[in-house]
C-alpha positions in Angstrom: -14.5 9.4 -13.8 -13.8 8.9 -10.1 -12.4 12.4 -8.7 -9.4 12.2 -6.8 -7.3 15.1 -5.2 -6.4 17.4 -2.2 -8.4 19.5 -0.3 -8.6 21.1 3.5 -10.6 19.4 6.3 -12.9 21.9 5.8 -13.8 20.7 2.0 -13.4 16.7 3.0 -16.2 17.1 5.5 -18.3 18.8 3.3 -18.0 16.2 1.1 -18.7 13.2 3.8 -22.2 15.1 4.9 -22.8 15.0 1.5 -22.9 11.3 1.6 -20.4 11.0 -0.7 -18.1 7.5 -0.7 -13.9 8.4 -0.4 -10.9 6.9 0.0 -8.8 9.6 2.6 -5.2 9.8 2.9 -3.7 12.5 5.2 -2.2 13.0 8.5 -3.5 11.2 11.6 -4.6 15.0 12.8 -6.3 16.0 10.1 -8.3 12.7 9.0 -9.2 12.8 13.4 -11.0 16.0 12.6 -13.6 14.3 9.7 -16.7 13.8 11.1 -18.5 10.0 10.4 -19.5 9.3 7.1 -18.7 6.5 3.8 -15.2 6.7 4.0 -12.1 5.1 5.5 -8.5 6.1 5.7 -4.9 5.7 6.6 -2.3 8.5 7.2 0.4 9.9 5.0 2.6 12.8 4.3 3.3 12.5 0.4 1.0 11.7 -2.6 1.8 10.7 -6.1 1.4 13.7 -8.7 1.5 16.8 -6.1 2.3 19.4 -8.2 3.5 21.5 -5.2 6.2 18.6 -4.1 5.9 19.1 -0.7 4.9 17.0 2.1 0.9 17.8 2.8 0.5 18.7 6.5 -2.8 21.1 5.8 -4.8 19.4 2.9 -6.4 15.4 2.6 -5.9 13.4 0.2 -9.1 11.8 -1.4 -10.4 9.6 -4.1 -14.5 10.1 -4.6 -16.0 6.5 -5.8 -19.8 7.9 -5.4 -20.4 8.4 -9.3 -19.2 4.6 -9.8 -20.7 2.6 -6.5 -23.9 1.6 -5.9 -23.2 0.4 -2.3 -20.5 1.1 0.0 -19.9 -1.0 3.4 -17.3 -0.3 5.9 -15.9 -2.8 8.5 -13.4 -2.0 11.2 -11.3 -5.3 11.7 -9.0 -6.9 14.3 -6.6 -9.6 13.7 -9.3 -12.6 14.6 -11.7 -11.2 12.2 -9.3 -10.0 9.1 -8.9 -13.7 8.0 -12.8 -13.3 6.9 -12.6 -10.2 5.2 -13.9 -11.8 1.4 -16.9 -13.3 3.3 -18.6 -10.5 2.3 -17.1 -9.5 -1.6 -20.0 -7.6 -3.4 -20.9 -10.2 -6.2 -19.2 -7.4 -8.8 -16.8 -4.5 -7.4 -14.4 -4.4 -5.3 -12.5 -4.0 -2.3 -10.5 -1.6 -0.1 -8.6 -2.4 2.3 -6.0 -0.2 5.0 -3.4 -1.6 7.0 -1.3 0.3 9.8 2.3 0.7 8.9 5.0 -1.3 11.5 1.7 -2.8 13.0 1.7 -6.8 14.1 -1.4 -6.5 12.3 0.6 -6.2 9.2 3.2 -8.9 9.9 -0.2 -11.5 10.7 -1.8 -10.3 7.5 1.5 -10.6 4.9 2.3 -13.8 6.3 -1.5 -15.9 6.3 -3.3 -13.5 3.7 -2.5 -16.0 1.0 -4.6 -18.4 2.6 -8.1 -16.6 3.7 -11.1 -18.1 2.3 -12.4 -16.7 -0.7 -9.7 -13.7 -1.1 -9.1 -14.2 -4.7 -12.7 -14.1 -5.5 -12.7 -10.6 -5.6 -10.6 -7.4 -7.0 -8.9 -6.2 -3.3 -6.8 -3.8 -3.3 -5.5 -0.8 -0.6 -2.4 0.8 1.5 -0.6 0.3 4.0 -0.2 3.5 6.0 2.3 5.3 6.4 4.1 8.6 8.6 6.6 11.1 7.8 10.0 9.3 8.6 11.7 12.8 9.1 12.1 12.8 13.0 10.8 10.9 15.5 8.9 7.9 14.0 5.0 7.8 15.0 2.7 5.0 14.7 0.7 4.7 11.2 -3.5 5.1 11.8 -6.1 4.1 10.0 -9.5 5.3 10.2 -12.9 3.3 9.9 -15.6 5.9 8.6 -14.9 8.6 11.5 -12.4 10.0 13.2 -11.2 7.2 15.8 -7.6 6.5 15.0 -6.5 2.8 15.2 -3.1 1.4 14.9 -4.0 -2.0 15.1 -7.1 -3.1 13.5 -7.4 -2.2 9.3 -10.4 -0.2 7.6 -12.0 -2.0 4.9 -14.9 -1.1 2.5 -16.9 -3.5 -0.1 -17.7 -1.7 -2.7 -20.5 -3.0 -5.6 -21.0 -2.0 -9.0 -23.2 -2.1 -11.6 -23.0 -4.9 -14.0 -21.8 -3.1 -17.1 -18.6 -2.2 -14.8 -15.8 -3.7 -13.3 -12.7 -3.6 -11.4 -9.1 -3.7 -12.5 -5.9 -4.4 -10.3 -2.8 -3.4 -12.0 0.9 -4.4 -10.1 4.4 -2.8 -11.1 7.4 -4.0 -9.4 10.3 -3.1 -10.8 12.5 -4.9 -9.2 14.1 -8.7 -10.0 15.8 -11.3 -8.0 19.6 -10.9 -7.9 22.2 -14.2 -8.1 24.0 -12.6 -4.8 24.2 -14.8 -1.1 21.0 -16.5 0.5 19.7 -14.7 3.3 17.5 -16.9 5.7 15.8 -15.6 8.8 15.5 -17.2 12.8 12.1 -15.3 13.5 9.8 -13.3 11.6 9.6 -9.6 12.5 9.8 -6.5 11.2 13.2 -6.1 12.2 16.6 -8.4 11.9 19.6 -8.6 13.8 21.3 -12.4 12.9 20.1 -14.0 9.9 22.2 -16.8 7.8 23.9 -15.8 4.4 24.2 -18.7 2.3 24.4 -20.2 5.8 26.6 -19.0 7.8 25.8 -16.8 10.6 25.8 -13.1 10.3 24.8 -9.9 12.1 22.5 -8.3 9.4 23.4 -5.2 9.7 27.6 -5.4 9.1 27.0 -7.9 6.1 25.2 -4.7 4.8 27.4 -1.8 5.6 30.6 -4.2 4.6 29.4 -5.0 1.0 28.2 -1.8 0.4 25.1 -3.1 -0.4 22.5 -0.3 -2.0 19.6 -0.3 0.7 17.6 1.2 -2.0 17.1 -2.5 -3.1 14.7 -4.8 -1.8 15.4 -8.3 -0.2 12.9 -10.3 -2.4 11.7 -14.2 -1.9 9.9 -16.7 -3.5 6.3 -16.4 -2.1 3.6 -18.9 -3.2 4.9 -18.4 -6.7 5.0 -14.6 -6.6 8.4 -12.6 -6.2 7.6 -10.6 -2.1 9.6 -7.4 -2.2 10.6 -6.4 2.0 12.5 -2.9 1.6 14.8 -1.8 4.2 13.7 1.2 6.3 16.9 1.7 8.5 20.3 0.2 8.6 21.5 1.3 12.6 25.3 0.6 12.8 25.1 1.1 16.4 22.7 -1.1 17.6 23.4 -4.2 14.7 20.1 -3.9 14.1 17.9 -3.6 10.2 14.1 -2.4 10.5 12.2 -3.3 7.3 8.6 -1.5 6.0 7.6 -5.5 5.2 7.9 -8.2 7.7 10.6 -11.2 6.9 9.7 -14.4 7.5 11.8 -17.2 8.8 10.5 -19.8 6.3 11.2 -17.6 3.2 14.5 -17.5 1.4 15.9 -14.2 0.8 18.1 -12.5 -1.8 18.6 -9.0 -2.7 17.4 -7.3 -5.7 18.9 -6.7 -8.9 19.9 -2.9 -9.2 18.3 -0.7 -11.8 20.4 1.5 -13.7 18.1 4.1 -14.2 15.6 4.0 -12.0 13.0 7.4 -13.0 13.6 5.9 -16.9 12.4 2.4 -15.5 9.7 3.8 -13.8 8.4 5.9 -16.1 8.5 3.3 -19.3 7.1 0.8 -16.5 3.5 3.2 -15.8 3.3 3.7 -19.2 2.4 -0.3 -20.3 -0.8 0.2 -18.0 -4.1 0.9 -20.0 -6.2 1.7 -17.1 -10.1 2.6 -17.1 -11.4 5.3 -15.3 -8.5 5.2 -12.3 -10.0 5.3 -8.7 -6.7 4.8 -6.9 -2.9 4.6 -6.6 -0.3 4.2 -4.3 3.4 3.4 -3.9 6.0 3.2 -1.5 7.8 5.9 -0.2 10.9 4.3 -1.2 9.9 3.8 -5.1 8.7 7.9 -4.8 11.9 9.1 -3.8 14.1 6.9 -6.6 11.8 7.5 -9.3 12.2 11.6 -8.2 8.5 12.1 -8.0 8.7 14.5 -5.9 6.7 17.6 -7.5 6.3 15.9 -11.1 3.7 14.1 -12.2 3.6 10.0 -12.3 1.6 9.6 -15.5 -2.2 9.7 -14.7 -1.3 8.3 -11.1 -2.7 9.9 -8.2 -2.6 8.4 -4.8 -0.9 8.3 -1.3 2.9 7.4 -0.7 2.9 4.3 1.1 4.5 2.2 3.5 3.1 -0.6 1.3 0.4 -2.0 -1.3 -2.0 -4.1 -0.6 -3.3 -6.1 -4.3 -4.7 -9.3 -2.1 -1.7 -9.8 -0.7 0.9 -7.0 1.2 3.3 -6.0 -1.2 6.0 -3.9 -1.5 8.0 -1.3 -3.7 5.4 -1.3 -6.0 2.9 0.6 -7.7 -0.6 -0.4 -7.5 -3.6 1.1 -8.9 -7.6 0.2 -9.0 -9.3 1.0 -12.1 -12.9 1.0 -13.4 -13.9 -0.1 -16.4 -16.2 -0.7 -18.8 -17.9 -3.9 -20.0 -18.7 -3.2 -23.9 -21.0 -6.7 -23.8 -23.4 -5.6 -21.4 -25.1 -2.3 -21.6 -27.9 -2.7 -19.1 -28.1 -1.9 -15.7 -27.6 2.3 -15.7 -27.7 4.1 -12.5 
């Protein structure tokens, strides 16, 4: 079973001269310190089933794939050469993938992702990364196999398999599409100030604060058939202005969300429908972690980084995602 958990810089680099293949969450000073090696990562503060609660400024967290892979390649990408990132899918495994948080990469890859060649061919899953949103707001990192931060390219690592495994996605989204106004965008952007309800012209930000909307719930459209959560991140009176973790895009209709009466009940039924394999990953968003009260209790067998988003082929958000490997019962060949 793919380890995953926390440990100090110390023990992470350990670990990479070992050769061993990880996935590395952590802050953007610790994950500088690691040394060059099979891994990638992307920062965060917070991590799914921390028994301590706490945000993690001293440890890294990490997900060890080496006892699963056969091969591991990692590929440091800019926005010309993300579109062509299933050119080279292993032909069974999967794929990781780290986005910085509040990045134009981010806005470029949610909005055209849909439509690279090949990226459904593939299990491709990841994060995007995230900060601590206590205090000044830094830019999310993510790292390529050393300790170079970047905050606008994304880390990703093809990963093969032997034949008598393989690689499952699983998506929860809690969240449905409410009946409430239309909400329709002039430029796409991680941040809104005008928009059109049903419409009519509006400042954003006072249609908010003056129905009392609960920012808690996502603005969620139509995308290619699939239902885009784009969670609000700050509501600044002062300024008119909304900022969003997820871009909005001006050819998408919006509406908000549906609220949940019991969110941690909804949560927790939710993670218990999955039947995963041997898990090598999860993530969810920061905002799902602080409704669901995760903080210091466990989320099922779910381990992973708080996020800023998921990544499951396309950016998503307010969700949980999680990579799992399993076993093919029809083919027994091909040991280690």
């Amino acid at each position: 079973m793919p380890m995953c958990g926390l440990g100090t810089v110390a023990e992470l680099a350990a670990m990479i001269q070992a050769g061993r293949i990880l996935l590395l969450a952590g802050t953007e000073t610790l994950l500088a310190q690691l040394p060059a090696g099979r891994w990638i990562g992307g920062s965060a503060v917070a991590y799914l089933g921390n028994p301590n609660g706490a945000t993690e400024r001293d440890r890294i967290f990490y997900s060890d794939l080496t006892d699963h892979a056969q091969t591991a390649e990692i590929l440091l990408l800019d926005a010309s050469e993300l579109p062509g990132l299933a050119r080279r899918y292993p032909e069974n495994g999967f794929s990781f993938l780290i986005l910085p948080g509040l990045s134009e990469l981010l806005v470029s890859f949610a909005r055209d992702a849909a439509d690279y060649p090949g990226l459904y061919n593939s299990p491709l899953i990841g994060w995007i990364s995230a900060v601590d949103l206590a205090g000044p707001l830094a830019r999310p990192k993510i790292f390529a196999g050393n300790g170079q931060a970047h905050a606008e390219h994304g880390a990703l690592m093809h990963v093969s398999l032997p034949r008598r495994l393989a690689a499952q996605i699983d998506v929860i989204n809690l969240f449905s599409t409410g009946k409430g106004a239309a909400i329709t965008f002039s430029e796409d952007g991680l941040s809104a100030t005008s928009c059109l309800v049903d419409g009519v012209p509006q400042n954003l930000a006072a249609y908010i604060m003056r129905h009392r909307i609960d920012t808690n719930l996502p603005l969620i459209a139509d995308y290619n058939g699939a239902a885009m959560n784009v969670s609000i991140r700050a509501v600044d009176a002062q300024a008119q202005c909304v900022d969003f973790f997820a871009p909005v895009f001006k050819t998408l209709t919006y509406r908000f969300a549906n609220p949940l009466r019991d969110f941690p009940a909804a949560f927790d039924r939710a993670i218990a429908t999955i039947e995963p394999g041997d898990i090598a990953f999860a993530c969810t968003c920061v905002l799902n972690y602080r409704q669901a009260r995760l903080e210091g209790r466990r989320a099922g067998p779910f381990t992973g980084p708080v996020t800023f988003g998921e990544i499951a082929y396309i950016a998503l958000n307010q969700t949980l995602a999680c990579l799992s490997i399993v076993s093919l019962d029809n083919d027994e060949s091909d040991d280690f």
